[in-house]
C-alpha positions in Angstrom: -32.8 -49.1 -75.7 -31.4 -45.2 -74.3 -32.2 -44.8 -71.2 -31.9 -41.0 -70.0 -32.1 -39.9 -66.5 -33.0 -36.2 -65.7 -32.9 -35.0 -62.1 -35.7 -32.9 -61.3 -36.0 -30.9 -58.0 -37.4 -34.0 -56.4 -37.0 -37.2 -58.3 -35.6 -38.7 -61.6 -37.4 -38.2 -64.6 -36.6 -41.4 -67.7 -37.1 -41.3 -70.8 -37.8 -44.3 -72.8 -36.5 -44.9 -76.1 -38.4 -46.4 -79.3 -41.3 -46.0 -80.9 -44.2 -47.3 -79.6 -43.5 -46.8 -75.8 -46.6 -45.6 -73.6 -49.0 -45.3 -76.5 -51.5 -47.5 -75.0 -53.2 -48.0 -78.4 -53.8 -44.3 -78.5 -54.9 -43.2 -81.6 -53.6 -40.8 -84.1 -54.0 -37.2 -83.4 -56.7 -35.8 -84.9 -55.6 -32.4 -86.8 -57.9 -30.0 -86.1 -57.1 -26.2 -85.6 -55.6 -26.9 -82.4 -52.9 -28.7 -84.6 -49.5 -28.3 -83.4 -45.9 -28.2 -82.6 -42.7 -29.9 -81.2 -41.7 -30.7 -77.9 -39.1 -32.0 -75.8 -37.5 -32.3 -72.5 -34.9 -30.7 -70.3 -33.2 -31.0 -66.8 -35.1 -28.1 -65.1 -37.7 -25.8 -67.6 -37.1 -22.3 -67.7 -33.2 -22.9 -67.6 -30.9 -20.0 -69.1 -28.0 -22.3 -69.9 -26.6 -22.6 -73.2 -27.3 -26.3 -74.4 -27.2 -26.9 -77.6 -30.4 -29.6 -77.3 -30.9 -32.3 -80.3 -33.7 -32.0 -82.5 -36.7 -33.3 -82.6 -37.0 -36.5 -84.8 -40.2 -36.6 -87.6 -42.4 -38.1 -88.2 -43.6 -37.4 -84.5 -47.4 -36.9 -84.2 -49.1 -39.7 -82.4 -48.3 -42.3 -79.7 -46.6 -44.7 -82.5 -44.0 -42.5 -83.5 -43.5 -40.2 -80.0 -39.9 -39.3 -79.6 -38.1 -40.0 -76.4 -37.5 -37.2 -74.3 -33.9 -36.6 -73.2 -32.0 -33.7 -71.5 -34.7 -31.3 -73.8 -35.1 -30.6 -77.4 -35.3 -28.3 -80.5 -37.9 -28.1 -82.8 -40.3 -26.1 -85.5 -43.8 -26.6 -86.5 -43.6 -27.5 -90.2 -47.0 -26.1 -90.6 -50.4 -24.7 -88.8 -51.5 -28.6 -88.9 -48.1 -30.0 -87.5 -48.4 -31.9 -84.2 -45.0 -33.1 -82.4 -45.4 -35.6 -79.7 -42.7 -37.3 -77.2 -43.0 -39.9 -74.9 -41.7 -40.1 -71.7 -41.9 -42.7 -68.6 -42.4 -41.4 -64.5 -40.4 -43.7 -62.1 -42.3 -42.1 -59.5 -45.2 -40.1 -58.3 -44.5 -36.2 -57.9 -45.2 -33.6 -60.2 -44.1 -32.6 -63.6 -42.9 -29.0 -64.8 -42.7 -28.3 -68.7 -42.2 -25.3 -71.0 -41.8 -24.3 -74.0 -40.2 -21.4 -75.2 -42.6 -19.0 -77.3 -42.1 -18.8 -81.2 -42.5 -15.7 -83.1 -45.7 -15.3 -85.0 -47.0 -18.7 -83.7 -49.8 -19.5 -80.9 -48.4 -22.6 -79.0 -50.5 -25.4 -77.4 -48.5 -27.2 -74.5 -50.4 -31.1 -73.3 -49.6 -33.7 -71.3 -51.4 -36.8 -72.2 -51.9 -40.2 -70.1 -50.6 -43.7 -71.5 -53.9 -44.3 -73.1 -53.6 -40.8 -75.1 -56.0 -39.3 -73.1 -55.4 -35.6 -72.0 -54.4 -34.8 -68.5 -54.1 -31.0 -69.1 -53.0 -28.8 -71.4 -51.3 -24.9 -71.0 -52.8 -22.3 -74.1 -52.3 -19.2 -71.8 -50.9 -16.5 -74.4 -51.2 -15.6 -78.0 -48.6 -15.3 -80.9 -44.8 -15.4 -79.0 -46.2 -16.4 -75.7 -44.4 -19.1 -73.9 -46.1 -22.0 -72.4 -46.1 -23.3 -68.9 -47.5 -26.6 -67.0 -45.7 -25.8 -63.6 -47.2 -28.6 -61.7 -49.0 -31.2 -63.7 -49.2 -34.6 -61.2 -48.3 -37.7 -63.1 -47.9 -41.3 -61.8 -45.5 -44.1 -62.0 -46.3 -45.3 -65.7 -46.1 -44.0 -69.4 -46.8 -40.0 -70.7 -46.9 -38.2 -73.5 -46.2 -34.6 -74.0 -47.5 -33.0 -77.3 -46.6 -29.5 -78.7 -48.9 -27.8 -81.1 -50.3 -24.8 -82.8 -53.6 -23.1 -82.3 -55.1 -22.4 -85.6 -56.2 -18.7 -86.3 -60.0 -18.5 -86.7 -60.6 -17.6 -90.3 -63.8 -16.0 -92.0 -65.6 -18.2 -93.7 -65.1 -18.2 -98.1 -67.1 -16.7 -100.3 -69.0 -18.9 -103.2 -66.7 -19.9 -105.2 -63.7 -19.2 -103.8 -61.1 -21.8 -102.2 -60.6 -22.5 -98.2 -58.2 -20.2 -96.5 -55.1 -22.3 -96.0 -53.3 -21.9 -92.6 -49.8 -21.0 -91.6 -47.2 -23.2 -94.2 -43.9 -23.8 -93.8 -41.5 -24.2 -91.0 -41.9 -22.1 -87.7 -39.0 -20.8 -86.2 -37.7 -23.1 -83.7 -38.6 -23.8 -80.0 -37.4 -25.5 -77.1 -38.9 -27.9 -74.8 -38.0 -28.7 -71.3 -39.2 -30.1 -67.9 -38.9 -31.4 -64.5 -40.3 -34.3 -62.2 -40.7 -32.5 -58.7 -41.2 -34.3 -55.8 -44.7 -34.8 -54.5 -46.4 -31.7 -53.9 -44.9 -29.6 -50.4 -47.7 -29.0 -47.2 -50.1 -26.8 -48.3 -49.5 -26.7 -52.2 -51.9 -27.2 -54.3 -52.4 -30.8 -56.7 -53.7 -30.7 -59.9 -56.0 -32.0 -61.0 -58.4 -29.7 -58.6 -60.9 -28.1 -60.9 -64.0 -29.2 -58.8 -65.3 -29.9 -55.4 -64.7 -34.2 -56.1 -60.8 -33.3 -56.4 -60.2 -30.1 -54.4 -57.1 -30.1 -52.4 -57.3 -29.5 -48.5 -57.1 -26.7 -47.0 -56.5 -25.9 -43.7 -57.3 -23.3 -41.2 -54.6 -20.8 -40.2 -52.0 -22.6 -42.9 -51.0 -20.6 -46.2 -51.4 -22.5 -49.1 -50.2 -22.2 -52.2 -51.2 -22.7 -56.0 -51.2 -21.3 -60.1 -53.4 -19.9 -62.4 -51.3 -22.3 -64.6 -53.1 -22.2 -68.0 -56.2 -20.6 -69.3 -59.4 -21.7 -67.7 -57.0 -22.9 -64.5 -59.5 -23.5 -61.7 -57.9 -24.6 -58.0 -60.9 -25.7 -55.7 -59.9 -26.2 -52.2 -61.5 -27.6 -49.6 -62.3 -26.4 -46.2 -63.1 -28.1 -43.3 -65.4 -25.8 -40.8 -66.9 -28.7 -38.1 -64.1 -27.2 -35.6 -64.9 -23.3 -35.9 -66.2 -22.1 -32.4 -69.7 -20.1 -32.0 -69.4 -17.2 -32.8 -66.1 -17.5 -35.2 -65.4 -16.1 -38.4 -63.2 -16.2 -41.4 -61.4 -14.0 -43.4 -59.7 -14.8 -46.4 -56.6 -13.2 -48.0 -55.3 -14.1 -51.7 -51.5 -12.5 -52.7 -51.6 -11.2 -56.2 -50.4 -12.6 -59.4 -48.4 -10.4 -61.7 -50.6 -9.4 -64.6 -53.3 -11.5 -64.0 -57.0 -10.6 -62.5 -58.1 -13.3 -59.7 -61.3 -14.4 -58.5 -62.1 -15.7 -55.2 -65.5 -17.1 -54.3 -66.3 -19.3 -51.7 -69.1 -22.1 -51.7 -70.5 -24.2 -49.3 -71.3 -28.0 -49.4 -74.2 -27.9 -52.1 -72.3 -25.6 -54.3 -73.9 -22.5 -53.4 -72.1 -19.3 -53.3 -71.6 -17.8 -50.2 -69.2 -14.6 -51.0 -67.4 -14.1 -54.3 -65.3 -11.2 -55.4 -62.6 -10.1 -57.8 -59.9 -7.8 -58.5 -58.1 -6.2 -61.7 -54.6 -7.3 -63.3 -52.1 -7.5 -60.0 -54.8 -7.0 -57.6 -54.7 -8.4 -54.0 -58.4 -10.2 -52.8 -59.7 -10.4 -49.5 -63.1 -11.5 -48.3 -63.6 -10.7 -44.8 -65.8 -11.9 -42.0 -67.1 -15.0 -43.3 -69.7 -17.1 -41.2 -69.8 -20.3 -41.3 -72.8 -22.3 -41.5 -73.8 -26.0 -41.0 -76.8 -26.9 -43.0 -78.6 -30.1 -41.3 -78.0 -33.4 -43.6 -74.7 -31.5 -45.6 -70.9 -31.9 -44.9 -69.5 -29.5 -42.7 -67.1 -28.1 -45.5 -66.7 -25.1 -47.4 -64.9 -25.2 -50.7 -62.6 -22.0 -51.7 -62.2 -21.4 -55.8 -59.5 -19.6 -57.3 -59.5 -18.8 -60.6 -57.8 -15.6 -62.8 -57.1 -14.5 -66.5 -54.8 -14.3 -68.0 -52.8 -17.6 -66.7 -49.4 -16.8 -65.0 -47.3 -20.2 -64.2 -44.4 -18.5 -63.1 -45.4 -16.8 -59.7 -47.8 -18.4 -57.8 -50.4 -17.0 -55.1 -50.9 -17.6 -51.6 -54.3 -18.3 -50.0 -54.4 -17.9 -46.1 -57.8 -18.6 -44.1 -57.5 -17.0 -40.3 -60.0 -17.4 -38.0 -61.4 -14.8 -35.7 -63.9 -13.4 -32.8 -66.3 -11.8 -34.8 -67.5 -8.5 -33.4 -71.2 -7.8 -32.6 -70.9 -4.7 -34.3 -69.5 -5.8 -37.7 -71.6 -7.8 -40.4 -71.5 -11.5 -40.9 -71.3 -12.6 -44.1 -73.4 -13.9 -46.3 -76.1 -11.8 -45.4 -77.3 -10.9 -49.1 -80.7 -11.7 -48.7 -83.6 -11.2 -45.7 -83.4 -14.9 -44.2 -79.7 -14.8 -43.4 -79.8 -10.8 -42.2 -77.4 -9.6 -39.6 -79.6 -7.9 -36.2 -78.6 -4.3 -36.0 -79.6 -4.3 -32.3 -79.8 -7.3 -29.2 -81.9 -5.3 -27.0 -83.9 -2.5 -26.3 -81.2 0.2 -27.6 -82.1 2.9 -30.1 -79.1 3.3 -31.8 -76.1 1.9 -32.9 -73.7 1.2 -35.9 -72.6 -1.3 -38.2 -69.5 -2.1 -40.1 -69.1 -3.8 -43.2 -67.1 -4.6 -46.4 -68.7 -4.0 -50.0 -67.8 -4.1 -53.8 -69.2 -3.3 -56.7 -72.8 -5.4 -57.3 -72.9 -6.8 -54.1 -75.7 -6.5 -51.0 -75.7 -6.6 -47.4 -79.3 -7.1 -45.6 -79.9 -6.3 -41.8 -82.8 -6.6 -39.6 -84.3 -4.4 -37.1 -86.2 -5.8 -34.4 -90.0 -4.3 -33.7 -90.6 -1.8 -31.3 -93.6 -1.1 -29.4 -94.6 2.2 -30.3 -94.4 3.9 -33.6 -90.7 5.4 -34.1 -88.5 7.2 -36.8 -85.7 5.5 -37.9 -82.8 7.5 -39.0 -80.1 5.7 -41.3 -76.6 7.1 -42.7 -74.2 5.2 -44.8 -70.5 6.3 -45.2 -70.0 4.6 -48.7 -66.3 3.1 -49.8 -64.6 5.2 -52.1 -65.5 4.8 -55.6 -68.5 2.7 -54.8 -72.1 4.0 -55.5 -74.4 2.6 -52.6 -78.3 3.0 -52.0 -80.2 2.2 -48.7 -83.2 1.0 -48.8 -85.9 0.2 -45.4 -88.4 -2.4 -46.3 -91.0 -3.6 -43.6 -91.2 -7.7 -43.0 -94.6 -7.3 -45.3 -92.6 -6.1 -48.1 -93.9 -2.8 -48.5 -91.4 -0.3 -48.6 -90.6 2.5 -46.5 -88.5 4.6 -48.2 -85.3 4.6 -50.3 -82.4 7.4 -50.5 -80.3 6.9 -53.6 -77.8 10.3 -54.4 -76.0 7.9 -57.5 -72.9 9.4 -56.9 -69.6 7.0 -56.2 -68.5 7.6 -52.9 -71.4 9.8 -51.5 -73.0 8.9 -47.9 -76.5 8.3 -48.3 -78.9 9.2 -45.3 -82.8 8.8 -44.9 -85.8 9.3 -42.6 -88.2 6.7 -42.2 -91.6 6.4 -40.3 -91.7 2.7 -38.7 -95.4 1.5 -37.8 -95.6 0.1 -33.8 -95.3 -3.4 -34.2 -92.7 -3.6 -37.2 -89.6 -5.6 -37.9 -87.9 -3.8 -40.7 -85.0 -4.6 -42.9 -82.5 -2.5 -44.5 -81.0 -3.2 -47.8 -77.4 -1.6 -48.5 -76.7 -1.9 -52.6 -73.7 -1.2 -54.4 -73.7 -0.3 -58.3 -72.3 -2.6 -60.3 -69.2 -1.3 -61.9 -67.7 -2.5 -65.1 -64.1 -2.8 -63.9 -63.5 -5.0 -61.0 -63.1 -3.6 -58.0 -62.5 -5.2 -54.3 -64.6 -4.9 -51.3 -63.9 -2.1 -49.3 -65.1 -0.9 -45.8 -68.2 1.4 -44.9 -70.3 2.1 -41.8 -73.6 2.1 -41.6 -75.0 4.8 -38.4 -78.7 4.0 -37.4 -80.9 5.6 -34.2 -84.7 5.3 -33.3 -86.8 8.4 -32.5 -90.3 8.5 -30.4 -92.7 9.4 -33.7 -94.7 12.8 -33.7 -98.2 12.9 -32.3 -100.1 13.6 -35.3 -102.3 17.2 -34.7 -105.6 16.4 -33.3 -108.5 18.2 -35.5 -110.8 20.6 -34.2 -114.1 18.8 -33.1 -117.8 20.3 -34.0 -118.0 19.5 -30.4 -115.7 22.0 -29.1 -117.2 24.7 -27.2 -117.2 28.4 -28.7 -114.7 30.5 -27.5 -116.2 33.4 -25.0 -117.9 36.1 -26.4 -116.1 39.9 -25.4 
């Protein structure tokens, strides 16, 4: 038996030799049209040194007959419906890094499967040439498997009469396969698997973190502990950008609802400002912060930072989407004031004004965010609306006149346009002041004397 030590950035990777190491009774792979290619392994993935690497050794497609994986490989898929697998053994717990290098005219599939054959995750980021990435799959003392194959093209479905479309034949032309242990993951990096609340990774307050949009449909939930936020405390949220790739960041609390969401286009930087916090009776005091972006990018990685803050009394509180969670627009008897807030496309931002005891006109003005189409709406606690001032026009302020009844609490609703592309919250103000109302003319009476006769 070959043993084959390969020094990773923070442990020692071997490689077992033989046949039917860490199958697990795992069964044959079933070739469907994600059937696939060869793979290998290497002392650190991505490496530009010239290594002439051994090939790959066929037949090589299930757990049985996995090749071992030494210092990295060569290797073609002899076919669409070829499937290469290699077997490997983890001395200790850390994190493993694989890739393998793209193939002209062929769409790679990149896995990494447990002793038992079961998939842990698998990279299918790119298309025809793309290479594929797993920069931080976690793995275990024990037995894996890493499997390279090719994603069938979808084909139309034959006429009557006339014979299946037959995929790619033939050899490809050749790859390489490499990869890495690491060393259990650094403070504030993310572990995978962290796709859902049940295995988010922790995120603390005021610490950047770090993660990958890794492989397509990459999700990294993290999870936020809020029981230590002081009254009155906020949150914002900053997400670096990712090369080529267009993030989404939405955060949710303890039942999985969605408190703010928002998203950005290839490259694009997220924020979400002035989140607060709130502690629902009988729930964890947790929020959990998902990340997720197309197309995958497992070369750079992001960085999520949570601050906290003071939040102002004259900046909104989010959420505040909807009446029962509205922001006050005024704490006492004053009859104006302003309001700052942050808005993209398809989003709204609800605010309450408090009843006054004589009827009043209420004067509202919205400086909108450039390239955002807003509308302002008043609406009275009955639901019976007041008025509405809509210019649609991206980037237009928006002002309107309102009569308010004595007696009224009164919300306003500030909309934003949905907008095809993705856009990021940006800032606007929102300017409001209370008027005494107009005495309404009083009509002549029948019982008004005449007016002297000359």
């Amino acid at each position: 038996m070959r043993l084959v030590a390969i020094i990773g950035l923070g442990g020692v990777l071997a490689t077992a030799c033989g046949g039917g190491g860490g199958g697990g009774g795992g069964e044959r792979i079933r070739r469907d049209r994600d059937a696939g290619a060869a793979v290998a392994i290497v002392d650190r993935p991505g490496s530009n040194a010239a290594i002439d690497r051994p090939a790959e050794r066929e037949p090589n497609d299930d757990p049985a007959t996995a090749s071992p994986l030494g210092g990295g490989v060569r290797g073609v898929l002899d076919g669409e419906l070829d499937v290469d697998a290699f077997v490997l053994t983890v001395p200790a717990a850390g994190m493993l890094a694989a890739r393998v290098t793209g193939v002209a005219g062929v769409d790679l599939r990149l896995e990494l499967r447990d002793a038992r054959f079961a998939l842990v995750v698998a990279a299918d980021r790119g298309g025809a040439g793309a290479a594929e990435v797993l920069p931080d799959a976690p793995v275990e003392p024990g037995s894996y498997h890493v499997v390279v194959r090719e994603v069938a093209k979808q084909r139309k479905k034959p006429k009557r009469g006339n014979d299946a479309a037959v995929g790619r034949i033939g050899p490809s032309p050749g790859y390489e396969l490499t990869a890495s242990l690491l060393g259990p993951p650094a403070a504030g990096a993310e572990r995978e698997p962290n796709d859902d609340d049940g295995t988010a990774t922790e995120l603390a307050i005021g610490e950047p973190a770090t993660g990958w949009i890794g492989w397509g449909g990459d999700v990294d939930t993290w999870k936020l502990a809020i029981e230590a936020l002081a009254e009155g405390n906020g949150l914002d949220l900053a997400l670096t950008a990712v090369e080529g790739t267009a993030l989404t960041l939405e955060v949710t609390d303890a039942a999985g609802r969605t408190l703010m969401k928002t998203g950005g286009g290839p490259g694009q930087a997220l924020t979400l400002a002035s989140l607060a916090p709130r502690l629902t009776a009988g729930e964890a005091a947790v929020h959990h912060v998902r990340i997720a972006g197309k197309p995958a990018n497992p070369d750079d990685p992001y960085t999520l930072t949570v601050s906290p803050r003071l939040l102002e009394l004259d900046e909104e509180a989010e959420p505040n989407d909807r009446t029962s969670s509205s922001n006050s627009l005024r704490f006492g008897t004053e009859d104006q004031g302003a309001m700052r807030g942050q808005a993209a496309p398809g989003e709204q931002d609800v605010f309450s004004l408090s009843v006054s005891l004589t009827a009043m006109v209420l004067d509202v003005a919205v400086d909108a965010p450039p390239g955002v189409d807003v509308a302002i709406a008043v609406i009275a606690d009955s639901g019976a609306a007041l008025g509405k001032a809509d210019r649609r026009g991206a980037g237009l302020a928006e002002t309107l006149a309102v009569n308010v009844p004595a007696g009224t609490l009164v919300y306003l609703e500030l909309t934003t346009k949905a907008d095809k592309q993705p856009r990021p919250a940006a800032a606007y103000q929102l300017r409001w002041s209370l008027t005494g109302a107009a005495a309404p003319p009083v009509p002549p009476s029948d019982d008004d004397p005449l007016p002297p006769e000359e």
